[in-house]
C-alpha positions as CSV (number, residue, x, y, z in Angstrom):
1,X,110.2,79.5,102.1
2,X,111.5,77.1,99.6
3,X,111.6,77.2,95.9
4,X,108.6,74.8,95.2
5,X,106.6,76.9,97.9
6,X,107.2,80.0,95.7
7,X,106.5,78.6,92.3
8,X,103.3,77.2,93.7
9,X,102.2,80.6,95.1
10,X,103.8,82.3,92.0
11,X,100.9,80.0,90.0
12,X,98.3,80.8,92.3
13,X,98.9,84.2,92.0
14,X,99.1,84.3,87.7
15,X,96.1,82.0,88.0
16,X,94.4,84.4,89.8
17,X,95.2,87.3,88.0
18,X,93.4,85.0,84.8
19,X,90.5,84.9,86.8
20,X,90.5,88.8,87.4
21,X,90.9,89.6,84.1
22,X,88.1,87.1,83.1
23,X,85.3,88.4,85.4
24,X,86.2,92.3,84.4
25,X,86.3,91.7,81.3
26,X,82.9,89.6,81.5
27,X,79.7,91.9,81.7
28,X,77.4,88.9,82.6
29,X,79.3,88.1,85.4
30,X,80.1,91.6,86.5
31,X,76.2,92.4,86.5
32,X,75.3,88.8,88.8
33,X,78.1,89.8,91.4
34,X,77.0,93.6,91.3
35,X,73.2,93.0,91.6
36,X,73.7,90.2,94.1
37,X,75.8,92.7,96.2
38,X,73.1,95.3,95.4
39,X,70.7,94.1,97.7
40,X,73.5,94.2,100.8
41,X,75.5,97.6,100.3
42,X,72.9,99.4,98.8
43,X,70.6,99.6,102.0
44,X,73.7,100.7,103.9
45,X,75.9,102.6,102.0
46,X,73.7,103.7,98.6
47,X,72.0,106.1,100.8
48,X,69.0,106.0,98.2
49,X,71.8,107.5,95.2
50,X,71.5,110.7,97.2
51,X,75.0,111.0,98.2
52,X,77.3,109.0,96.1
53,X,80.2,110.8,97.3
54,X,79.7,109.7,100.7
55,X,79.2,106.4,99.3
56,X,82.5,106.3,97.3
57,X,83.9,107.1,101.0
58,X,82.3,104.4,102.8
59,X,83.3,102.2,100.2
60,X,87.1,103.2,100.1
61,X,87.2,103.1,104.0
62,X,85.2,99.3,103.6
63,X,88.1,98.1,100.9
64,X,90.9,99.8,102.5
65,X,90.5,98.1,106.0
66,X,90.0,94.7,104.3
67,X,93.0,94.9,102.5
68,X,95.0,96.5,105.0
69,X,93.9,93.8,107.2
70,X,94.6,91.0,105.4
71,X,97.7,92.4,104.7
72,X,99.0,92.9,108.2
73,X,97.3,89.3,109.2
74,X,100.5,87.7,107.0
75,X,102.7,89.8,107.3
76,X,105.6,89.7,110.0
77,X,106.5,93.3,110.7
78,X,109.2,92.9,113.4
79,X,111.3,90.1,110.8
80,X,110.4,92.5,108.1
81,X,112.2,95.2,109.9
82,X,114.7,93.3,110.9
83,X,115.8,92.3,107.1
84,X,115.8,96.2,106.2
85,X,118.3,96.6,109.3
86,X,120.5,93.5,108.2
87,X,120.0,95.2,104.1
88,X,120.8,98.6,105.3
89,X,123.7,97.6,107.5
90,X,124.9,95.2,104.6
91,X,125.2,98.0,102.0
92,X,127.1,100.4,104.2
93,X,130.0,98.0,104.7
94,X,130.6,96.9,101.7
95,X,130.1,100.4,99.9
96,X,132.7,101.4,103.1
97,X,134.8,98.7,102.1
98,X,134.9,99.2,98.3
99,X,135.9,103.1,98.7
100,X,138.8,101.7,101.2
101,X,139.5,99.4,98.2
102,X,139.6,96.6,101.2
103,X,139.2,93.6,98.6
104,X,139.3,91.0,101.8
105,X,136.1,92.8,103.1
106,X,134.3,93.0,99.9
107,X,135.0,89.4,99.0
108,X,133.7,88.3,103.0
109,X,130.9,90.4,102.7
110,X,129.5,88.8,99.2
111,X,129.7,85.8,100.6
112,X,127.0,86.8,103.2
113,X,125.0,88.6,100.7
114,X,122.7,85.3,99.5
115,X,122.3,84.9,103.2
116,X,120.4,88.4,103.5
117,X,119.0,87.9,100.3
118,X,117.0,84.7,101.9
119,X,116.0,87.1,104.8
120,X,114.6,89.0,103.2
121,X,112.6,87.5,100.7
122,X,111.2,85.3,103.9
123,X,110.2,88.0,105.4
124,X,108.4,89.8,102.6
125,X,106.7,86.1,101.6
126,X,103.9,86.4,103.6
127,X,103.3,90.0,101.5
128,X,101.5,87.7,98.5
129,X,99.2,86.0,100.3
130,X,96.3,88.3,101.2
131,X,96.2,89.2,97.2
132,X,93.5,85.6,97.3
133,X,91.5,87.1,100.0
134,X,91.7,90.6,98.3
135,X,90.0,88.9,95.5
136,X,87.4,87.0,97.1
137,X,86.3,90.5,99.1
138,X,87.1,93.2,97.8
139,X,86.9,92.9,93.5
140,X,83.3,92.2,94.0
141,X,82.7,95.1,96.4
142,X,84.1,97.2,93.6
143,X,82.2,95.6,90.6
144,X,79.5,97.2,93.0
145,X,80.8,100.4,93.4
146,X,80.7,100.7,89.5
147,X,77.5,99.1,89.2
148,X,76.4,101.5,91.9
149,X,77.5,105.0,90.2
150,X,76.7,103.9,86.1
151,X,73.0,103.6,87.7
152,X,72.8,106.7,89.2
153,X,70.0,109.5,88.3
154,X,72.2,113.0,89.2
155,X,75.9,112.0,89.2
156,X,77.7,115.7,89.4
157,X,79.3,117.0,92.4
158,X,80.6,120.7,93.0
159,X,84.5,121.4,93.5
160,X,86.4,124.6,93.9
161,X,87.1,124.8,90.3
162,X,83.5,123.7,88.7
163,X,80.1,123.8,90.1
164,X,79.5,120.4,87.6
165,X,82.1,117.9,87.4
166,X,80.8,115.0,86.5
167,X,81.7,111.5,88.3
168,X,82.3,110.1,84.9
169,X,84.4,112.8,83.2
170,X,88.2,113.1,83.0
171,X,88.8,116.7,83.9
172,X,92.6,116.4,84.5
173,X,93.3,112.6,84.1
174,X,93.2,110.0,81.8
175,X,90.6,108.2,85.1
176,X,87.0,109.1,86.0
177,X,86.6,111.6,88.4
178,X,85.2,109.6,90.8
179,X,87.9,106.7,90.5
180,X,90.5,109.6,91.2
181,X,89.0,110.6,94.1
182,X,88.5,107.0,95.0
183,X,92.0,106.6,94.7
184,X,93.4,109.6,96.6
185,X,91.1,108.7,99.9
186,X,92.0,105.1,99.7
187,X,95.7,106.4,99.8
188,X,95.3,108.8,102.6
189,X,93.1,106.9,104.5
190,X,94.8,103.7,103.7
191,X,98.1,105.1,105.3
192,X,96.4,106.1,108.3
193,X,95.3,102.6,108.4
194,X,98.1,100.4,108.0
195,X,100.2,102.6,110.1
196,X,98.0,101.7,113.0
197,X,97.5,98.2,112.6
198,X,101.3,97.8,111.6
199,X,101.4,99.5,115.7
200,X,99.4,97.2,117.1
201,X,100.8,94.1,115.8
202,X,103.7,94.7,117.9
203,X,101.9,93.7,120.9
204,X,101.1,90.2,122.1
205,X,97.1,90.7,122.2
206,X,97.3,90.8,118.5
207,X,99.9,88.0,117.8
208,X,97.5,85.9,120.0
209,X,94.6,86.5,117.7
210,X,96.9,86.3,114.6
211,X,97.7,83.1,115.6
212,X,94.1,81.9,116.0
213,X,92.3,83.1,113.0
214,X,95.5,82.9,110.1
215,X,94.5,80.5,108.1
216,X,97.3,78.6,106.1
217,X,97.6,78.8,102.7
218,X,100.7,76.8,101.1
């Protein structure tokens, strides 16, 4: 990837960020995306406000996928790895040759260092790209979760340590209960996840389809 391509993703990617910032911080736009999502997600996944839990669930394991999808859909695992070899490898010579005080060595192996430098950052480029199509799917899908749970009749749940916590308190954080345990799931399921997609982009079903449905973004 070249310079200008970089700079132009760099300004997508502030530009963006703008744009997140504008809509979150916007409660007229934040209640049109959540009540126009309302009528999808709350037939399948609002479960009536009975079981918000469960929907907070549904709702990690929904944003998770997307992003660990989109994520996996641009990103080249097998160069990626490759670069953390070459890195690895790189460091233990030249931290071998600088104990053996082998000047020669160092001064051959910094001249290779731009050259792993560029590997690396190519193969970690495609890591900026899904952050548009995390945007466009899953921000609004979380303006609904919150839209969801601030219009909910009974919002307590029981945990070994209170028969009443509260989705909305801060029992020990400075986050809602509910964005906590929104978090913690997304991580352990999110793992899970990207472990098994990273697996199954190894194989030459996948890099078929990859091929097919990436869409190019410059």
């Amino acid at each position: 990837m070249n310079n200008k391509a970089q700079g132009s993703q760099l300004l997508m990617l502030m530009l963006l960020m703008f744009v997140m910032i504008f809509i979150f911080g916007d409660p007229g736009i934040r209640g049109t995306i959540a009540t126009s999502l309302n009528s999808v997600f709350y037939p399948l996944i609002g479960f009536g406000g009975s079981y918000p839990l469960l929907t907070i669930v549904l709702a990690g394991i929904f944003v998770v996928f997307l992003s660990s999808f989109f994520t996996n859909l641009f990103t080249d695992w097998k160069a990626m790895g490759k670069a953390q070899e070459a890195s690895r490898a790189f460091q233990k010579e030249i931290s071998k040759a600088r104990k053996e005080g082998n000047t020669n060595r160092v001064n051959k192996l910094m001249k290779m260092q731009p050259q792993i430098m560029k590997m690396t950052t190519e193969s970690s480029s495609g890591m900026m790209k899904p952050m548009f199509f995390l945007f466009l799917f899953i921000a609004p899908i979380f303006i609904w979760l919150m839209y969801f749970l601030g219009n909910l009749d009974y919002y307590f749940f029981t945990v070994p340590w209170a028969s009443g916590a509260s989705l909305f308190g801060r029992g020990i954080s400075i986050m809602s209960n509910w964005f906590l345990l929104y978090l913690l799931f997304s991580m352990v399921v999110g793992q899970l996840i990207r472990q098994g997609l990273k697996v199954i982009s190894w194989s030459a079903w996948w890099q078929n389809i990859k091929k097919k449905i990436r869409p190019s973004i410059k």
